[in-house]
PyMOL Python script that loads the backbone (N, CA, C, O; Angstrom):
from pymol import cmd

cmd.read_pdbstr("""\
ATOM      1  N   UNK A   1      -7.104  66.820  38.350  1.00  0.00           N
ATOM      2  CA  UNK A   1      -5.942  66.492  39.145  1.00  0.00           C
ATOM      3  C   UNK A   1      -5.444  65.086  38.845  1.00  0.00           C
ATOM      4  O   UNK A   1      -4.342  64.622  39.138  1.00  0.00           O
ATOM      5  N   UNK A   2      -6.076  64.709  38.444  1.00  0.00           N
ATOM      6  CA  UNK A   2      -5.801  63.182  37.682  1.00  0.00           C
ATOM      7  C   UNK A   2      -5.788  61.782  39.130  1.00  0.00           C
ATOM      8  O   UNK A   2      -5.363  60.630  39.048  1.00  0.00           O
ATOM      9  N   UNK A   3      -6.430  62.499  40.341  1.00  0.00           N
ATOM     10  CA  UNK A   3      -6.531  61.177  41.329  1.00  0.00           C
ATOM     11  C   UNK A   3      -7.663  60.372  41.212  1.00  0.00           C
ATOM     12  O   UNK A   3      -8.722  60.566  40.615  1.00  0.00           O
ATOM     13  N   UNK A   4      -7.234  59.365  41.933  1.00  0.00           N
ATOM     14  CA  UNK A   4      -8.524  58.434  41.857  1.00  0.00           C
ATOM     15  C   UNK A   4      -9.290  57.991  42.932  1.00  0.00           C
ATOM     16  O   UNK A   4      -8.271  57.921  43.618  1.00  0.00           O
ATOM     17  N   UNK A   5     -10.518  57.479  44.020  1.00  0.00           N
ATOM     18  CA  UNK A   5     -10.974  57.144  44.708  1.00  0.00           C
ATOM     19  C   UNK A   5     -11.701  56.083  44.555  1.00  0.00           C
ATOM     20  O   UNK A   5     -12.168  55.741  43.469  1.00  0.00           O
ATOM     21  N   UNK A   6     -11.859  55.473  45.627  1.00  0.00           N
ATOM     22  CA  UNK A   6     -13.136  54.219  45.812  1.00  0.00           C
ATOM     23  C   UNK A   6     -14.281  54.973  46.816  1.00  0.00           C
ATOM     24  O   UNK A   6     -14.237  55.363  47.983  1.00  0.00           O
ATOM     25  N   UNK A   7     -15.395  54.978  45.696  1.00  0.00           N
ATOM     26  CA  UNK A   7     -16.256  55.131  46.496  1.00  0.00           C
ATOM     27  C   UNK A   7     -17.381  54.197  47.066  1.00  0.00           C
ATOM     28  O   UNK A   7     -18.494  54.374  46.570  1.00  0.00           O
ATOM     29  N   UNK A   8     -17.304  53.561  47.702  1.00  0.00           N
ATOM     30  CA  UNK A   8     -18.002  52.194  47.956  1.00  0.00           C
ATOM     31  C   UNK A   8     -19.460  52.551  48.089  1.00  0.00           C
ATOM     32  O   UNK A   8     -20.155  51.987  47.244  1.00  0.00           O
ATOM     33  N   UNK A   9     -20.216  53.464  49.060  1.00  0.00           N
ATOM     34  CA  UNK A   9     -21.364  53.926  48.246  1.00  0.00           C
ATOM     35  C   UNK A   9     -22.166  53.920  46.938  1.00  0.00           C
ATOM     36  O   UNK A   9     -23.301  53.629  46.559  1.00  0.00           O
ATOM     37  N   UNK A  10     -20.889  54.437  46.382  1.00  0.00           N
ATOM     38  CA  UNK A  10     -21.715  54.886  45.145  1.00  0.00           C
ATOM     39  C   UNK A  10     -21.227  53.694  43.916  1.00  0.00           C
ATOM     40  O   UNK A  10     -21.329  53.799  42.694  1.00  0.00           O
ATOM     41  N   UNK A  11     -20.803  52.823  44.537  1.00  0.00           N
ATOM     42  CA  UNK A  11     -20.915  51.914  43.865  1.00  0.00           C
ATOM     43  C   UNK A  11     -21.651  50.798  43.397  1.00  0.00           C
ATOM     44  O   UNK A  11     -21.393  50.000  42.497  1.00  0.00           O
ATOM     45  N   UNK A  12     -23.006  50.922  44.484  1.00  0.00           N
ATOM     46  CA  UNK A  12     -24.379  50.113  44.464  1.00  0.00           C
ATOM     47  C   UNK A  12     -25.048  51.170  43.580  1.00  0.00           C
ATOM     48  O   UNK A  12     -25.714  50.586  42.725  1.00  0.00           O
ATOM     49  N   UNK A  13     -25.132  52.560  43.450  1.00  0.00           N
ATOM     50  CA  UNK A  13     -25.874  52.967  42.539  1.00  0.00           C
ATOM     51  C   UNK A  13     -25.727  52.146  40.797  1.00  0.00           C
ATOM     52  O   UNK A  13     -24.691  51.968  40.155  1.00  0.00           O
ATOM     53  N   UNK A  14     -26.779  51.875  40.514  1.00  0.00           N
ATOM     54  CA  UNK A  14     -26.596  51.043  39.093  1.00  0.00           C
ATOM     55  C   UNK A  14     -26.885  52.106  37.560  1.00  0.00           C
ATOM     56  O   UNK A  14     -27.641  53.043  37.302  1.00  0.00           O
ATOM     57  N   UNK A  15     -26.258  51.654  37.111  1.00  0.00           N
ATOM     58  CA  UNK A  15     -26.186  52.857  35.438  1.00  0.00           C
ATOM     59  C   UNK A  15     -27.354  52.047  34.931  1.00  0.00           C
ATOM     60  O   UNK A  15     -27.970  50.982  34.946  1.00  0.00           O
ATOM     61  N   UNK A  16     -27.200  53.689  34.322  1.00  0.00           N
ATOM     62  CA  UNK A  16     -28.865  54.095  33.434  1.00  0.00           C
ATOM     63  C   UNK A  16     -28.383  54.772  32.075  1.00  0.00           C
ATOM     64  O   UNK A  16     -27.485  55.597  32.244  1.00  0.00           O
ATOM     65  N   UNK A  17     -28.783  54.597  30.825  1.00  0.00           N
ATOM     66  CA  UNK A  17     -28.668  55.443  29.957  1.00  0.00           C
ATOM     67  C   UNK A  17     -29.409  56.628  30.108  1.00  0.00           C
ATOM     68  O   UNK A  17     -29.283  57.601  29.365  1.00  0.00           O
ATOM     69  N   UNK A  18     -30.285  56.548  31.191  1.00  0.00           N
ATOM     70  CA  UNK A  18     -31.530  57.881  31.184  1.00  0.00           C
ATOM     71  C   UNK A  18     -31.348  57.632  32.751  1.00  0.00           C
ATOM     72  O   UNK A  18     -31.896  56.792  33.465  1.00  0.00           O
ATOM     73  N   UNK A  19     -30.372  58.658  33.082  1.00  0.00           N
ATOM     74  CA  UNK A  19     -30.402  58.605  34.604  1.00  0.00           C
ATOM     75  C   UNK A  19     -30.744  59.152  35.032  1.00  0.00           C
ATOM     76  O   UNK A  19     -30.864  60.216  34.425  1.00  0.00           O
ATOM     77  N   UNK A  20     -31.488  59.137  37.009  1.00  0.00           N
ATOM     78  CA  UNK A  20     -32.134  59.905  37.666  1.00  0.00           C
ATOM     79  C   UNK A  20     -31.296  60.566  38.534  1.00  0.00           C
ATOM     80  O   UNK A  20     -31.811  60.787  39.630  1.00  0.00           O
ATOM     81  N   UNK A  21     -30.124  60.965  38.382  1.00  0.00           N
ATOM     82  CA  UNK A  21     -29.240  61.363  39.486  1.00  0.00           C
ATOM     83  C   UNK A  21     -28.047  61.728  38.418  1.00  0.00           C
ATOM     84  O   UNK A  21     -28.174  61.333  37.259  1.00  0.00           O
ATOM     85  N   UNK A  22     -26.646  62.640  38.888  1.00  0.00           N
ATOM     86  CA  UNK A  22     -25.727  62.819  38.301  1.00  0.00           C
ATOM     87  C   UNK A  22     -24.750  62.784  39.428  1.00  0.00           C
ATOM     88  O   UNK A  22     -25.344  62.951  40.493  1.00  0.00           O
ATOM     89  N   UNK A  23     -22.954  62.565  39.634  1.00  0.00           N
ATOM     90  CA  UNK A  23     -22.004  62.333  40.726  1.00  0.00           C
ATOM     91  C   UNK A  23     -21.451  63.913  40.086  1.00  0.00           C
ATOM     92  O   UNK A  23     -21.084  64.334  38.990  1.00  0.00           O
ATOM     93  N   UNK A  24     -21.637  64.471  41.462  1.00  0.00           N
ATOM     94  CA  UNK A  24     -20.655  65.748  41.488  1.00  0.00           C
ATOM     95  C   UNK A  24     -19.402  65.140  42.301  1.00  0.00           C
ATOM     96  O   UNK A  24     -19.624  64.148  42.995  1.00  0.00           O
ATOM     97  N   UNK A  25     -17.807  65.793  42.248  1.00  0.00           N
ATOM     98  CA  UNK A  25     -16.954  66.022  42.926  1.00  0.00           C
ATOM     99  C   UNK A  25     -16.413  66.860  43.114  1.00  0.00           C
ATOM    100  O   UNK A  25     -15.852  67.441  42.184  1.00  0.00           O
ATOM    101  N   UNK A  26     -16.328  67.335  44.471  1.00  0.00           N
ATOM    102  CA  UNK A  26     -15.900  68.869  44.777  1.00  0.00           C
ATOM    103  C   UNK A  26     -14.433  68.830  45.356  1.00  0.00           C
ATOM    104  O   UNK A  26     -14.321  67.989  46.248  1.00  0.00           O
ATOM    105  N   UNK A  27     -13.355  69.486  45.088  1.00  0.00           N
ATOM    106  CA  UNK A  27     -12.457  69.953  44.974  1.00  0.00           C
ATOM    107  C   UNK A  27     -11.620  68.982  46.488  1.00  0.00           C
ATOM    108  O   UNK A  27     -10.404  68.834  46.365  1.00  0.00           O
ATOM    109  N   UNK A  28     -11.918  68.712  47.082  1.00  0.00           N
ATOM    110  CA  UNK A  28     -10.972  68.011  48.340  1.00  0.00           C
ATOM    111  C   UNK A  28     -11.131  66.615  48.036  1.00  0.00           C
ATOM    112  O   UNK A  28     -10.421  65.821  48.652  1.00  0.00           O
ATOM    113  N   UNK A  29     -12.106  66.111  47.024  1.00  0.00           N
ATOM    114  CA  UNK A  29     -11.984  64.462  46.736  1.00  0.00           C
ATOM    115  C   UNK A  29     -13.345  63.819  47.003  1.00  0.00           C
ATOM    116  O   UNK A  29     -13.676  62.665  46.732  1.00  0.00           O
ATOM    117  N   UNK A  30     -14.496  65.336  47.926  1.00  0.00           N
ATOM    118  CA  UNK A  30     -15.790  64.076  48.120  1.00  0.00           C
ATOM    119  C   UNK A  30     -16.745  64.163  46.752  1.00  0.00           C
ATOM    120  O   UNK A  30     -16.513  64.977  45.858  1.00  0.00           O
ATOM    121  N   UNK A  31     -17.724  63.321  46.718  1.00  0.00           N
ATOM    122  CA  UNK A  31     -18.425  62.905  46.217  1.00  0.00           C
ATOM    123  C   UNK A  31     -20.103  63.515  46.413  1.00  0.00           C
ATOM    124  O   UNK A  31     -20.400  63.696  47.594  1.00  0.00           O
ATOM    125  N   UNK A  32     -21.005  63.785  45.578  1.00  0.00           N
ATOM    126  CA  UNK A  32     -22.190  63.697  46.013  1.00  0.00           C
ATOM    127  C   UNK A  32     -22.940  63.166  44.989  1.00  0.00           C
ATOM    128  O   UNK A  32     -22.501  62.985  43.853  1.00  0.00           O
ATOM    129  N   UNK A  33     -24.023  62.917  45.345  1.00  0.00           N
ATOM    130  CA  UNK A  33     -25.461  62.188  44.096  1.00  0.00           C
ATOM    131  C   UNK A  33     -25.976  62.931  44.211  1.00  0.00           C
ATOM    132  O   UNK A  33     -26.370  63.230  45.338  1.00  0.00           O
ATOM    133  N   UNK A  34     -26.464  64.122  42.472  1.00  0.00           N
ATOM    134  CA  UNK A  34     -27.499  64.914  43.258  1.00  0.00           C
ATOM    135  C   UNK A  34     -28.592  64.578  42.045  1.00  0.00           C
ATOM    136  O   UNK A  34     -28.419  63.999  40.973  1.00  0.00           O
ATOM    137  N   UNK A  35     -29.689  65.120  42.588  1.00  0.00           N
ATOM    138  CA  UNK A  35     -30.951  64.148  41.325  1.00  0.00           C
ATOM    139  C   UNK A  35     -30.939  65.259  40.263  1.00  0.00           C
ATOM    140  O   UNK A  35     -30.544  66.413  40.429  1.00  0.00           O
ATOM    141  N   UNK A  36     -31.597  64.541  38.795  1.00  0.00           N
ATOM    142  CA  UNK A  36     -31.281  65.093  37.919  1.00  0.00           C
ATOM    143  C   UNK A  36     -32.602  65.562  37.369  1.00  0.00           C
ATOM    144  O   UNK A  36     -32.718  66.248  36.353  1.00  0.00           O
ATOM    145  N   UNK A  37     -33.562  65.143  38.110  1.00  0.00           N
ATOM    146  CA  UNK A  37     -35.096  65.278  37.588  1.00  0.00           C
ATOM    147  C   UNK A  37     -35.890  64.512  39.043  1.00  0.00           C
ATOM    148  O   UNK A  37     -35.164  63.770  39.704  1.00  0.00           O
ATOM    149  N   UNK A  38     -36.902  64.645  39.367  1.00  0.00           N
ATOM    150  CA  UNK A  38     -37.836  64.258  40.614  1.00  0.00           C
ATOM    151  C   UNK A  38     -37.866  62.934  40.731  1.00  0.00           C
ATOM    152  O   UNK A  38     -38.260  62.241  39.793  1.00  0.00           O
ATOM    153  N   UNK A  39     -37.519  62.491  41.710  1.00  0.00           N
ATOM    154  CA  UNK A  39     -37.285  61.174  42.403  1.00  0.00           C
ATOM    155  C   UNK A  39     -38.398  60.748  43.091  1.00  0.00           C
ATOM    156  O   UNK A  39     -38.533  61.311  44.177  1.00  0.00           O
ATOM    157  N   UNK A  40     -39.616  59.570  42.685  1.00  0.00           N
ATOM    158  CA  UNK A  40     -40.641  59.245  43.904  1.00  0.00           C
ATOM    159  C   UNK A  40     -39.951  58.435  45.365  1.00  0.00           C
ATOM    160  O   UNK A  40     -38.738  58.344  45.553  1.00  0.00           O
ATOM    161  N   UNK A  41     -40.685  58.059  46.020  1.00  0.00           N
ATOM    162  CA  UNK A  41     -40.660  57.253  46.895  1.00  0.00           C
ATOM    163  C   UNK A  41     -40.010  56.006  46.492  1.00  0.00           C
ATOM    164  O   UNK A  41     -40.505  55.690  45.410  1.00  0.00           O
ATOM    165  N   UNK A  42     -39.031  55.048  46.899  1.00  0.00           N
ATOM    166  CA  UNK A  42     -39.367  53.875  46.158  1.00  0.00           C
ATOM    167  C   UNK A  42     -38.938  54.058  44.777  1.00  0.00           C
ATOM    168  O   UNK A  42     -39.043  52.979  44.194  1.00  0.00           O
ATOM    169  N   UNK A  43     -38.512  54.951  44.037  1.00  0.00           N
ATOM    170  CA  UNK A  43     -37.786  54.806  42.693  1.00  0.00           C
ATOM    171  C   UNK A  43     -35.913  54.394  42.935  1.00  0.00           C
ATOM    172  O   UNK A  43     -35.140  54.790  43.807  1.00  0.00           O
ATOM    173  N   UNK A  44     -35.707  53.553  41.878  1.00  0.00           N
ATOM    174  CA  UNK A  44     -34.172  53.516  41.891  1.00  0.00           C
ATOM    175  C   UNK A  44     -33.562  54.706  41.957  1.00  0.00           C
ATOM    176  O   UNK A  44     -34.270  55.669  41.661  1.00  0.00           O
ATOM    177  N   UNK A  45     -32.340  54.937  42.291  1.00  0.00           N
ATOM    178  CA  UNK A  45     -31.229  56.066  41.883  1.00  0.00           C
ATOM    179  C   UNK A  45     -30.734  55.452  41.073  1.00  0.00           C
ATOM    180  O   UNK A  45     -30.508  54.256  41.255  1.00  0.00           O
ATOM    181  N   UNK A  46     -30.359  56.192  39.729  1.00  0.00           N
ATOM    182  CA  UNK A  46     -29.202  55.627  38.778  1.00  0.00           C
ATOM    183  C   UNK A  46     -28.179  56.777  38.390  1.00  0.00           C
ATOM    184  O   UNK A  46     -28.373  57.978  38.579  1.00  0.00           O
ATOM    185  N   UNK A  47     -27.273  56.314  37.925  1.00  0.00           N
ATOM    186  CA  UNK A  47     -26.335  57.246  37.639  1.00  0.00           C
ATOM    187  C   UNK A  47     -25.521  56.737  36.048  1.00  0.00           C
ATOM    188  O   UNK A  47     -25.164  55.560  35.989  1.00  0.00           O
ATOM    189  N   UNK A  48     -25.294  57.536  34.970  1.00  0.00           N
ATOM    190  CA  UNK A  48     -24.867  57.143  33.909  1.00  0.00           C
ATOM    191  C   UNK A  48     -23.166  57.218  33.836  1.00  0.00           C
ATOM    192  O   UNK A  48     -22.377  58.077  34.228  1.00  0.00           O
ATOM    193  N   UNK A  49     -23.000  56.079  33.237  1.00  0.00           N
ATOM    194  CA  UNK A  49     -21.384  55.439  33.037  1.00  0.00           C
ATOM    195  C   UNK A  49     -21.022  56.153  31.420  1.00  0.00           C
ATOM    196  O   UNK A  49     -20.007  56.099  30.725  1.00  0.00           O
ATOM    197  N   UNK A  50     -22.255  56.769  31.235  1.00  0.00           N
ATOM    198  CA  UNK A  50     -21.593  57.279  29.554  1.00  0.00           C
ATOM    199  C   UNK A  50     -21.877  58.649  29.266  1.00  0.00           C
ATOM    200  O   UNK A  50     -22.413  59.467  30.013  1.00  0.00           O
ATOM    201  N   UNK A  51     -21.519  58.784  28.266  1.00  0.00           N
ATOM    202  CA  UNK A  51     -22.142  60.452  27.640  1.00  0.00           C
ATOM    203  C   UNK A  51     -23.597  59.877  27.067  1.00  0.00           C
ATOM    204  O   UNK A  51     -23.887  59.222  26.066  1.00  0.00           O
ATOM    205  N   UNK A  52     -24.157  60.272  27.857  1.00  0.00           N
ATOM    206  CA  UNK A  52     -26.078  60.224  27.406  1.00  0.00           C
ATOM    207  C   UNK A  52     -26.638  60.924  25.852  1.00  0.00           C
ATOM    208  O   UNK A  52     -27.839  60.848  25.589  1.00  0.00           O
ATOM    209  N   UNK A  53     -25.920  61.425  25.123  1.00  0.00           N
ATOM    210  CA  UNK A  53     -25.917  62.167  24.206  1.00  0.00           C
ATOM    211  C   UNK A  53     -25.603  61.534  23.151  1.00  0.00           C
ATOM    212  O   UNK A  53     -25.882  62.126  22.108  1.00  0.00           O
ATOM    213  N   UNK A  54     -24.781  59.834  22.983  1.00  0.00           N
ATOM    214  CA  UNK A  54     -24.567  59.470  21.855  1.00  0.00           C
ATOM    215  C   UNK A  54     -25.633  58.507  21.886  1.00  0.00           C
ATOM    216  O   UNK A  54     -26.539  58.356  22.706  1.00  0.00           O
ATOM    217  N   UNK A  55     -25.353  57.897  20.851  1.00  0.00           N
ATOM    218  CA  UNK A  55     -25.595  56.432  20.133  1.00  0.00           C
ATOM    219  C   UNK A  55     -25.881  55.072  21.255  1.00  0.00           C
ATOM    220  O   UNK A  55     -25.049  54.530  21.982  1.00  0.00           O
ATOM    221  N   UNK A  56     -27.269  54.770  21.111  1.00  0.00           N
ATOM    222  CA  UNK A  56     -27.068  53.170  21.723  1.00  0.00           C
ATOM    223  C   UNK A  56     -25.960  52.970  21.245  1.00  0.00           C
ATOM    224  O   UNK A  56     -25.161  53.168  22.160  1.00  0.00           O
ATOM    225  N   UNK A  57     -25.238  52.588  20.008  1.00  0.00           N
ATOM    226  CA  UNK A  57     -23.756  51.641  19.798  1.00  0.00           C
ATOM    227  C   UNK A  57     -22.773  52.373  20.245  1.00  0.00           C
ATOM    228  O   UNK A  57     -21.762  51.758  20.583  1.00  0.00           O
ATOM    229  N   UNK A  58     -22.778  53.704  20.362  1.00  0.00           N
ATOM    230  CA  UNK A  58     -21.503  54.009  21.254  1.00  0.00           C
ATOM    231  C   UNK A  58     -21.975  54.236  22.679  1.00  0.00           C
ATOM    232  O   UNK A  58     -20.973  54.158  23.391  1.00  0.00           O
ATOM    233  N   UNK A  59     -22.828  54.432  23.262  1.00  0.00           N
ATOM    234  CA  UNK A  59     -22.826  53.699  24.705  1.00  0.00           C
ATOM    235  C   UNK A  59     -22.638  52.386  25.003  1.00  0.00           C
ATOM    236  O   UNK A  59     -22.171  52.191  26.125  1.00  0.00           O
ATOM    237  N   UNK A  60     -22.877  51.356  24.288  1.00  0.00           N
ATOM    238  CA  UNK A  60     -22.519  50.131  24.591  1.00  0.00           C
ATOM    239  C   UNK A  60     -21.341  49.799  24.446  1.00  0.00           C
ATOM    240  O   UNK A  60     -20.744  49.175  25.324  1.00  0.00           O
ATOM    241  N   UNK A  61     -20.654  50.242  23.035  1.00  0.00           N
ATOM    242  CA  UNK A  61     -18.878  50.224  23.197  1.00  0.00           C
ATOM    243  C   UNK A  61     -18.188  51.092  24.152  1.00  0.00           C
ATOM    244  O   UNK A  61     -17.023  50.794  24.419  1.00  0.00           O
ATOM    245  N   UNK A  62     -18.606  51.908  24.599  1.00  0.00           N
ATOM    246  CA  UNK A  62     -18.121  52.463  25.784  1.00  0.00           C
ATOM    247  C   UNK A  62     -18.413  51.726  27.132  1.00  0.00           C
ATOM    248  O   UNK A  62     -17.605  52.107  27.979  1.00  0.00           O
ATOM    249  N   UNK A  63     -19.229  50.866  27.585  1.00  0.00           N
ATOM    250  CA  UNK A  63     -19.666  50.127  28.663  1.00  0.00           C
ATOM    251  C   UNK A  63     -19.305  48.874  28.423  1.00  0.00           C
ATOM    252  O   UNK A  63     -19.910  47.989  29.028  1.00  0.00           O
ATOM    253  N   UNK A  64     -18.314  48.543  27.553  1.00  0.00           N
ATOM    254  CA  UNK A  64     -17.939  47.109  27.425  1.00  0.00           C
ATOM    255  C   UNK A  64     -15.928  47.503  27.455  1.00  0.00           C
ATOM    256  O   UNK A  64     -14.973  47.016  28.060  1.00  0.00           O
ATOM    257  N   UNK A  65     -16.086  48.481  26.566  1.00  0.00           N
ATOM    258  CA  UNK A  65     -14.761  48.623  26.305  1.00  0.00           C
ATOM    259  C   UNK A  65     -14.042  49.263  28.028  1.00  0.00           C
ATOM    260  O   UNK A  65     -12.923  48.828  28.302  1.00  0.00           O
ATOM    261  N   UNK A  66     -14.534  49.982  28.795  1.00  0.00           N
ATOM    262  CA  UNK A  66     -14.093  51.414  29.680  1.00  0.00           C
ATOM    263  C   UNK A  66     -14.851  50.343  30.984  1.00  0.00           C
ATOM    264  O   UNK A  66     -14.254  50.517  32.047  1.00  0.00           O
ATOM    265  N   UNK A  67     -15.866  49.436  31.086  1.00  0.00           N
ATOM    266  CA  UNK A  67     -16.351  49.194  32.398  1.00  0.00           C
ATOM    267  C   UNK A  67     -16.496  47.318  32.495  1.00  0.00           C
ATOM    268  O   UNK A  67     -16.639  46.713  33.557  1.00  0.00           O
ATOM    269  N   UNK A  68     -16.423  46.731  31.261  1.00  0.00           N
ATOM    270  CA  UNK A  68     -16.655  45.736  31.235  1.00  0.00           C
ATOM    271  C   UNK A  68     -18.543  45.203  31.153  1.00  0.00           C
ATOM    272  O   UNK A  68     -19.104  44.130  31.376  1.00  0.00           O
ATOM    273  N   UNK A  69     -18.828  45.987  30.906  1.00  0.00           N
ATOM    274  CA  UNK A  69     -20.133  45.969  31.134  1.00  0.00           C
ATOM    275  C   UNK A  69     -21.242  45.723  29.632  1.00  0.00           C
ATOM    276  O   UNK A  69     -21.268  46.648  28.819  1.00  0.00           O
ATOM    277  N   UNK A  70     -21.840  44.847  29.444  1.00  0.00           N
ATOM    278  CA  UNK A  70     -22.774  44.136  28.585  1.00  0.00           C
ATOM    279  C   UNK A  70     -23.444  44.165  28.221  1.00  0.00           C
ATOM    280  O   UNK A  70     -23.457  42.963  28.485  1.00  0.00           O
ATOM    281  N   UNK A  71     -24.349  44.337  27.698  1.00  0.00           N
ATOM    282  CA  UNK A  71     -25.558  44.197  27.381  1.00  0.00           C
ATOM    283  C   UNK A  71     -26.603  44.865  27.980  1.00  0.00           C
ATOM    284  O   UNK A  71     -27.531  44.265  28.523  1.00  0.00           O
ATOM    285  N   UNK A  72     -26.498  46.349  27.907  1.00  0.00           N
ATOM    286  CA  UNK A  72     -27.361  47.408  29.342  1.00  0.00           C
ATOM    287  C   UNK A  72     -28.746  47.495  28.253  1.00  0.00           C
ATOM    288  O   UNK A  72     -28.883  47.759  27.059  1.00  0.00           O
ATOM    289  N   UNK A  73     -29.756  47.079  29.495  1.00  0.00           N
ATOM    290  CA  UNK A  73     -31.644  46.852  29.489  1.00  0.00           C
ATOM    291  C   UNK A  73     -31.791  47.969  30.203  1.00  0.00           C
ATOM    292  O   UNK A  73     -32.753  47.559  30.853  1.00  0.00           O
ATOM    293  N   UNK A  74     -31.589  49.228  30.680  1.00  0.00           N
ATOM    294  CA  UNK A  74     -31.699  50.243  30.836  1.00  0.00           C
ATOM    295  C   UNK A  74     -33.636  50.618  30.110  1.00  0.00           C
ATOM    296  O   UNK A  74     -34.249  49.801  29.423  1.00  0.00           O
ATOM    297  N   UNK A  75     -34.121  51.828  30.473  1.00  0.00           N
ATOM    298  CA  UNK A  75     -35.756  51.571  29.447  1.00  0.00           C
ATOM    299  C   UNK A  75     -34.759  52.404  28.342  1.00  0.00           C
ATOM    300  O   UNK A  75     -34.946  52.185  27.145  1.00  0.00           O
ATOM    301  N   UNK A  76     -33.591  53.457  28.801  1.00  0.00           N
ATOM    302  CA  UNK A  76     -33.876  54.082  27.165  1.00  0.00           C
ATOM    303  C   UNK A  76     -32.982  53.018  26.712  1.00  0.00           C
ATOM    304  O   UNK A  76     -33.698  52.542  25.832  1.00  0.00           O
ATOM    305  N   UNK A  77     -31.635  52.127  26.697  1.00  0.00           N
ATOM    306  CA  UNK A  77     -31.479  51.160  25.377  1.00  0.00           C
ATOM    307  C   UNK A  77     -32.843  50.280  24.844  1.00  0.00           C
ATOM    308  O   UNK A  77     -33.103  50.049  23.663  1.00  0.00           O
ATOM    309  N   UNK A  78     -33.661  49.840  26.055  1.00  0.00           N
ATOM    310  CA  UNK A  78     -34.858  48.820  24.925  1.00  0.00           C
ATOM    311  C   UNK A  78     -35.539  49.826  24.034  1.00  0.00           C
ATOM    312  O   UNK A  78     -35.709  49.258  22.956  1.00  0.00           O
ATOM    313  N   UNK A  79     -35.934  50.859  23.989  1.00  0.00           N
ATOM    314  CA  UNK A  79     -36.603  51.564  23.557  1.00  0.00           C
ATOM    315  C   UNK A  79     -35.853  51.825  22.593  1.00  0.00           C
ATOM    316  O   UNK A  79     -36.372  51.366  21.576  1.00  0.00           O
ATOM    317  N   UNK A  80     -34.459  52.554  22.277  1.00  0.00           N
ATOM    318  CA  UNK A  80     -33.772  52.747  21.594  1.00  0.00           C
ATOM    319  C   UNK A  80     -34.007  50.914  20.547  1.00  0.00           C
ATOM    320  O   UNK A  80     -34.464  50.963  19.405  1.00  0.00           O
ATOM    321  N   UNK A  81     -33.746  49.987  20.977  1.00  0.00           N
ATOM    322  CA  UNK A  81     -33.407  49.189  20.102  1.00  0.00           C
ATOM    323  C   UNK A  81     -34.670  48.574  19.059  1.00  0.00           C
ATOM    324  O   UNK A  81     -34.697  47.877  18.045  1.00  0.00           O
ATOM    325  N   UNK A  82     -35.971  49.455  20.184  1.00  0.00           N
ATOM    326  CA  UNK A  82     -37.377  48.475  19.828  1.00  0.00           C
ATOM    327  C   UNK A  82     -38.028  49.561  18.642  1.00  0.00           C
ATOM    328  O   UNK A  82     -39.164  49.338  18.224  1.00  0.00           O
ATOM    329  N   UNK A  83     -37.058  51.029  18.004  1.00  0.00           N
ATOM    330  CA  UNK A  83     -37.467  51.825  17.635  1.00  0.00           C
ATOM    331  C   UNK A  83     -36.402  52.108  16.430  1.00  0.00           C
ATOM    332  O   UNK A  83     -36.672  52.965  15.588  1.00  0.00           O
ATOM    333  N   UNK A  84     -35.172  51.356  16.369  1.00  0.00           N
ATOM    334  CA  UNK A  84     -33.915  51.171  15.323  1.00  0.00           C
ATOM    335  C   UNK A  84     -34.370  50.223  14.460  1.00  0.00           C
ATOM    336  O   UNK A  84     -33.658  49.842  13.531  1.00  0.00           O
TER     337      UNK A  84
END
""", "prot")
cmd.dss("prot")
cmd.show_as("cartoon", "prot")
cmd.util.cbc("prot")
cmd.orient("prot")
């Protein structure tokens, strides 16, 4: 439909290249977090700002170019970079 919202919630959730959660939106405009794999006690929620499927370098040009966002320490970019 091409609208847009603020969701102030889900805006403390912090991106993950390997996220534990995914944002559904259902058809009237709300929002949900639903987990993407088992959540402990005490674990972060994260939610990914990219397609999880490419490239450390095109997740990072996508999180700089689309969010303003820098230099993501996420475990899968260190791992990704400690293994390139």
């Amino acid at each position: 439909s091409g609208a847009q919202g603020i969701y102030v919630p889900l805006a403390y959730i912090r991106h993950s290249c390997a996220p534990s959660a995914h944002v559904v939106y259902g058809a009237s405009g709300e929002c949900s977090v639903v987990a993407s794999s088992s959540i402990e006690v005490g674990e972060e929620i994260t939610v990914s700002l990219v397609d999880i499927c490419t490239s450390r370098d095109q997740r990072h040009a996508h999180l700089s170019q689309r969010h303003n966002f820098f230099g993501c320490r996420c475990p899968r970019c260190v791992e990704d970079l400690e293994t390139s």
